[in-house]
C-alpha positions in Angstrom: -131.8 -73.3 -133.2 -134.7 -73.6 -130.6 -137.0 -70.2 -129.8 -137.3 -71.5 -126.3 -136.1 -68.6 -123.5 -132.7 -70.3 -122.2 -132.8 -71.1 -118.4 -130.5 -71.6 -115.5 -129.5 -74.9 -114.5 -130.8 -74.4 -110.5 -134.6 -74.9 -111.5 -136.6 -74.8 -108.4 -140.2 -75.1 -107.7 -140.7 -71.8 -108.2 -139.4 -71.1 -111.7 -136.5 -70.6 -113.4 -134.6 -67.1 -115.1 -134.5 -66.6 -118.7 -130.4 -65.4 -119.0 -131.0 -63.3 -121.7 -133.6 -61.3 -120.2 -130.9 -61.0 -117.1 -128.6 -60.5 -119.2 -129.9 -57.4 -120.8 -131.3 -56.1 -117.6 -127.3 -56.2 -116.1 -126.1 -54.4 -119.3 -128.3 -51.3 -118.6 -126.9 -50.6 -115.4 -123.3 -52.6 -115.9 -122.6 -51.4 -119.8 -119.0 -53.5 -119.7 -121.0 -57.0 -119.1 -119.8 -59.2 -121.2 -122.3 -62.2 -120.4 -123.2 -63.5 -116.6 -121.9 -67.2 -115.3 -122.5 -69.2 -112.2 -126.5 -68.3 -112.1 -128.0 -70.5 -109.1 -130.7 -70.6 -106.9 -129.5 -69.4 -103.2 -131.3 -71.8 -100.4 -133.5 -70.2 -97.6 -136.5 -67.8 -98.2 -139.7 -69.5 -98.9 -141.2 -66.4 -99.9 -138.8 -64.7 -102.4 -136.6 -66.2 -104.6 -132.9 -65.1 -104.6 -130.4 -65.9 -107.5 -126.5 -65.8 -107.5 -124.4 -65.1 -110.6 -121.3 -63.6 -111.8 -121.0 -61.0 -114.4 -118.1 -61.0 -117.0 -116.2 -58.1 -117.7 -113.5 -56.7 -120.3 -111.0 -56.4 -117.9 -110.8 -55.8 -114.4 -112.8 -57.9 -111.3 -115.6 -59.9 -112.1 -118.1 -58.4 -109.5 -121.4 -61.0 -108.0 -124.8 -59.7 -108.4 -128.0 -60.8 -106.0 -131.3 -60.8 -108.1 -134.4 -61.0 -105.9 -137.6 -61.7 -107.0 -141.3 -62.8 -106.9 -141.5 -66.8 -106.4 -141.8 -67.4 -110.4 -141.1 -64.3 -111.9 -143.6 -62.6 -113.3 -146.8 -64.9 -112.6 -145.8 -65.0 -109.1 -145.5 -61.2 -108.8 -148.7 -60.0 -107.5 -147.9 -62.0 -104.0 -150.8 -63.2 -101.8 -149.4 -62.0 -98.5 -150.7 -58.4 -98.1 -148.5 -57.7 -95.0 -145.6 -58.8 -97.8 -144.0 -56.0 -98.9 -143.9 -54.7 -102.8 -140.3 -55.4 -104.3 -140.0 -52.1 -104.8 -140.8 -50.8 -101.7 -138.3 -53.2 -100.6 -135.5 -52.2 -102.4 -136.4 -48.4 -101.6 -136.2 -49.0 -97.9 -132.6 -50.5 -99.0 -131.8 -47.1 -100.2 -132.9 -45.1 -97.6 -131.2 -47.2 -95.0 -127.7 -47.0 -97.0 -128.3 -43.3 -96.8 -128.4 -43.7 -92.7 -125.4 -45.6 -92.5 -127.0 -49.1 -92.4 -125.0 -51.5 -93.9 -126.8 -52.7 -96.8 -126.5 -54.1 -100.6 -126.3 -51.6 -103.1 -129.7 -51.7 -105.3 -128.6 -51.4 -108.9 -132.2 -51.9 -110.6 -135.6 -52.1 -109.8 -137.2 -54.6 -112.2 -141.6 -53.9 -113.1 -143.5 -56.4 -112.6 -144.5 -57.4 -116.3 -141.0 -57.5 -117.4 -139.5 -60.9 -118.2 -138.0 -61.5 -114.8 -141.4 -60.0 -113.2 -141.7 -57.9 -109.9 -137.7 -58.0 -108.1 -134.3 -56.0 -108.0 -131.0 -56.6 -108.8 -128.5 -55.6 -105.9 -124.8 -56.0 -105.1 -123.5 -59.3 -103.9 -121.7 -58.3 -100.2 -119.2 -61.1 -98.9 -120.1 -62.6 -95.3 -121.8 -65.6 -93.3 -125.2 -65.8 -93.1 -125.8 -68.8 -91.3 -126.0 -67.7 -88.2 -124.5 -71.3 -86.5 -121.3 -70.9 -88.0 -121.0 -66.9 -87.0 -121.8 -67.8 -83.2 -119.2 -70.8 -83.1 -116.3 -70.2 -85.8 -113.0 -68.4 -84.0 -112.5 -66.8 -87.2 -116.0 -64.7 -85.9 -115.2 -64.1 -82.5 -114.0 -60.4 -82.6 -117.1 -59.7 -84.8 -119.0 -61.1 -81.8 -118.2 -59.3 -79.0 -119.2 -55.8 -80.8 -122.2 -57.5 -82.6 -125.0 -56.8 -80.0 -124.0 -53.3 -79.7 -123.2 -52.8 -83.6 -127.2 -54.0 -84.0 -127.9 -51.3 -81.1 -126.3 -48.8 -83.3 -128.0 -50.0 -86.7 -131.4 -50.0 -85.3 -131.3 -46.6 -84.1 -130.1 -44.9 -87.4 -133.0 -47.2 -88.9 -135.5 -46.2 -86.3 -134.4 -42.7 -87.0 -135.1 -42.9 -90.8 -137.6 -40.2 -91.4 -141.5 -41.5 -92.0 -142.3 -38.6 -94.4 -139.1 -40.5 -96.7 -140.7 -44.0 -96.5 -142.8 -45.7 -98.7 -146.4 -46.6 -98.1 -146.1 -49.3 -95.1 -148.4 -50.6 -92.7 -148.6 -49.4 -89.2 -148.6 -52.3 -86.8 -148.6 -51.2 -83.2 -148.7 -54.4 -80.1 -152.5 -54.4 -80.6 -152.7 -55.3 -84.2 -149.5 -57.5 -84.4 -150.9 -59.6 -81.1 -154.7 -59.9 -82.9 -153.0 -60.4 -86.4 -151.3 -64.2 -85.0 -154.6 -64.8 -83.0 -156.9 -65.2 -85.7 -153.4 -67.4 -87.8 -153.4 -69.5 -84.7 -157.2 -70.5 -84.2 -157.9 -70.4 -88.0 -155.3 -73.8 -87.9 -157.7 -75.2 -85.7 -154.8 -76.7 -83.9 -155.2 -76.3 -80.1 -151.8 -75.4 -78.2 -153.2 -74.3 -74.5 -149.5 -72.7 -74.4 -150.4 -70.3 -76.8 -153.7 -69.5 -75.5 -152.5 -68.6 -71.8 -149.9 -66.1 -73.9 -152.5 -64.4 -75.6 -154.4 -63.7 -72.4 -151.0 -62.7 -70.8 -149.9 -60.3 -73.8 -153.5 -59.3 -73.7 -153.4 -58.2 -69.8 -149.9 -56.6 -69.8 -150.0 -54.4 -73.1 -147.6 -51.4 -72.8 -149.0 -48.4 -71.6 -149.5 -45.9 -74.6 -147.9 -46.2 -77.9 -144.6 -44.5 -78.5 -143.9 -42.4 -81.2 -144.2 -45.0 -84.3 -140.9 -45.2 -86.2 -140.0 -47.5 -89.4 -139.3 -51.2 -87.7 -137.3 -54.0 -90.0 -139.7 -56.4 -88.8 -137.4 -59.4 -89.1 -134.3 -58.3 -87.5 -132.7 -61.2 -86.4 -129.4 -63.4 -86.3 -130.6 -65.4 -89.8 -131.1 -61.9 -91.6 -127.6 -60.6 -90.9 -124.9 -61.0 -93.3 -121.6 -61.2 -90.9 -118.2 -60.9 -91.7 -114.9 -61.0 -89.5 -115.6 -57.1 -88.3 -119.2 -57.6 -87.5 -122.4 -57.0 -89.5 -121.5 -56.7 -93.2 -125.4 -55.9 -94.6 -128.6 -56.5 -92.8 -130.9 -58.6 -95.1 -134.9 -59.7 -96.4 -136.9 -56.5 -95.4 -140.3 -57.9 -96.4 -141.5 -57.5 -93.5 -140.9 -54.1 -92.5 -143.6 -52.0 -91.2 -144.3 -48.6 -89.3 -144.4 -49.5 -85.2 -143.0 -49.5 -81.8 -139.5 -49.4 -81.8 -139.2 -51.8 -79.1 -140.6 -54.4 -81.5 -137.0 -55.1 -83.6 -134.9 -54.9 -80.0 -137.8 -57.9 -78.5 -137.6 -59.8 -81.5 -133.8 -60.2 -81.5 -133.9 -61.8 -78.3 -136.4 -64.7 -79.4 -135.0 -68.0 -77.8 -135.3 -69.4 -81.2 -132.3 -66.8 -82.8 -129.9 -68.0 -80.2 -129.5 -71.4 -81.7 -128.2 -73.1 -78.4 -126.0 -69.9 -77.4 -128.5 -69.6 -74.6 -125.8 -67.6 -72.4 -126.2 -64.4 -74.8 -130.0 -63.5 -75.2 -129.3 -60.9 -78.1 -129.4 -63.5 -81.1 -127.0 -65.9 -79.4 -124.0 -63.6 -79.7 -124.7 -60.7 -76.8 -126.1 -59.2 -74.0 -129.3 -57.2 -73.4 -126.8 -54.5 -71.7 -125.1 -53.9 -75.1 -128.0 -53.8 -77.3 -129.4 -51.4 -75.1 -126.5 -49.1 -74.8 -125.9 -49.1 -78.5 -129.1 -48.6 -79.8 -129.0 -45.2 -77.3 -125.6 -44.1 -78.0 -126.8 -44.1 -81.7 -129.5 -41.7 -80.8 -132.3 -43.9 -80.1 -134.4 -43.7 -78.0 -134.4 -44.6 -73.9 -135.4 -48.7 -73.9 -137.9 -49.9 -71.6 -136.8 -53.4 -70.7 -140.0 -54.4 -69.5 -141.6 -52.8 -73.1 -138.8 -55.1 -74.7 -139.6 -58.1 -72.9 -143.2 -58.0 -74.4 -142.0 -58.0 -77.8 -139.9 -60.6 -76.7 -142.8 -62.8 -75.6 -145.4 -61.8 -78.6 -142.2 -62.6 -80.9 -142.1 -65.7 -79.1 -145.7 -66.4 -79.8 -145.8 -65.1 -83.1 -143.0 -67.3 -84.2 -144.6 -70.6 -82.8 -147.9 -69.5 -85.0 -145.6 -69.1 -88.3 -144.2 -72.8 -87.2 -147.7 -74.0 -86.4 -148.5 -72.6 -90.5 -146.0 -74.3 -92.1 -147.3 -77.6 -90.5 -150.7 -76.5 -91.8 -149.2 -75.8 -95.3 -147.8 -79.2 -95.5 -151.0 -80.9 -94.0 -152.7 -78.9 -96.9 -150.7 -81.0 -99.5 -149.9 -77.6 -100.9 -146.3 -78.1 -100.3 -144.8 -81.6 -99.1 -141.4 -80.6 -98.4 -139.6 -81.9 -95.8 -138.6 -78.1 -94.5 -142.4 -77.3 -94.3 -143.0 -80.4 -91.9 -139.1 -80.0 -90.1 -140.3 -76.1 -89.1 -143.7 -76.8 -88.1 -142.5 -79.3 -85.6 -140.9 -76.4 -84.2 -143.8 -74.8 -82.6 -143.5 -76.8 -79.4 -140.4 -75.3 -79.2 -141.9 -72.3 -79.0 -144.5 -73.4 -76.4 -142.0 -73.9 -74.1 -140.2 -71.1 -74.6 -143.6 -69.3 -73.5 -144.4 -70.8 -70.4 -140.2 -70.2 -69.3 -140.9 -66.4 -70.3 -144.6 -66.4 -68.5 -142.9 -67.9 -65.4 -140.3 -65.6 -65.1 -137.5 -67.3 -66.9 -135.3 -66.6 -70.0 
């Protein structure tokens, strides 16, 4: 019998899971596991891989597990990207928002980074749509829809609310640093978009007056990191990115032209209104919005988006990575160019 480490089937480029490590790891926390099926590589997220399985039971329902990782396992664990967070910050932010009623997947193990899976965690599997084209045209979704802008209101408040003494160590990224943070992506590309440049003297003009109270911000809340089901938003996924900030920041970046997917009559991720948003997010306790505080998030969101197209299109220039999704998204930065000079004009 070969020593070799068996390996799921769904090799990507970024590695492949030994299953008896996985295995073992599910036993600790799930002692009826009889063995785990149907391990495969879910599509989406460059930066993190996510794996899908099944775990067999003696008797009873065989429940789906989500184990997320570092790209590789353990020799991609110690990840380049310093704004990136840990794994295990990560999945204690997942904690702390299931504890604020934030609908969430349940973490069931945190997994160390020189382990045989590396850095990652293994959390429930929640049933739900996550590709946001089908949840904004299916009529199955469209009771879900006309409470989702004010549901995301409501879950941004109680995660806005989450108290800062209770997080982990994040970074604290007021306008100021996010806006200089894309500058220096966008001219180290040395690709020359005159779009962008009039925005950065725009954002640079009209910053907000005075910082408000910095709260913990998901960072990435948008229409492709909601998991939706027929009563609305079933978990709110990939918080990598989350940060301490303004709290305006997650309410702009929701309304980013590019998370309406051709839905442009409903601003709020291509579902809702900015009117339920708003009154959501303050019936939850949050905070009174300033729509003209909003509307600048909306237009550095805008800008910063078009600068993470514009690197993916540098990435695949590079040769570092040829794929056809690396080229397909970095086209998209004209996308966002336009989008620009309709918001710098006056138009959304």
């Amino acid at each position: 019998m070969s020593s070799e480490p068996r390996v799921a089937s769904a090799e990507r480029r970024q590695g492949v899971v030994d299953i008896d490590a996985l295995t073992g790891i599910v036993r600790s926390v799930m002692p009826s596991c009889r063995g785990i099926e149907g391990l495969r590589r879910l599509t989406g997220g460059a930066s993190q891989e996510t794996w899908s399985f099944d775990v067999r039971v003696a008797e009873g329902p065989v429940p789906g597990l989500i184990l997320r990782r570092a790209p590789g396992g353990a020799k991609g664990a110690a990840g380049a990207d310093s704004r990136k967070l840990p794994l295990a910050d990560e999945a204690r932010l997942l904690g702390l928002a299931a504890n604020a009623g934030i609908p969430v997947p349940k973490v069931l193990a945190v997994l160390a980074q020189d382990g045989p899976l590396g850095a990652g965690y293994l959390m429930t599997r929640i049933a739900g749509e996550t590709i946001p084209r089908r949840f904004l045209r299916e009529p199955r979704f469209a009771a879900a829809r006309a409470g989702l802008a004010r549901q995301c209101g409501e879950i941004l408040a109680r995660l806005h609310a989450i108290p800062r003494e209770q997080l982990p160590r994040l970074r604290v990224a007021p306008a100021a640093i996010e806006l200089e943070h894309y500058v220096r992506l966008h001219r180290s590309y040395g690709w020359p978009k005159p779009g962008f440049e009039l925005a950065v003297r725009r954002l640079r003009e009209r910053a907000p007056a005075g910082d408000l109270a910095p709260v913990l911000v998901h960072g990435d809340f948008r229409s492709g990191n909601l998991m939706v089901d027929e009563r609305g938003v079933a978990a709110v996924l990939d918080w990598e990115l989350a940060h301490v900030g303004d709290p305006m920041e997650d309410l702009g970046w929701i309304c980013v032209n590019s998370w309406r997917f051709g839905e442009d009559a409903h601003p709020v991720g291509g579902f809702g209104s900015r009117e339920d948003l708003f009154a959501g997010y303050e019936a939850a306790g949050g905070m009174p919005v300033d729509p003209a505080r909003v509307r600048y998030w909306q237009v550095l969101g805008t800008l910063k988006w078009g600068v993470m197209c514009a690197g993916m299109l540098a990435v695949f220039r590079s040769g570092e990575d040829r794929s056809v999704e690396r080229a397909a998204i970095g086209r998209r930065a004209s996308e966002t160019a336009i989008d620009l000079m309709r918001l710098m004009a006056g138009r959304d």
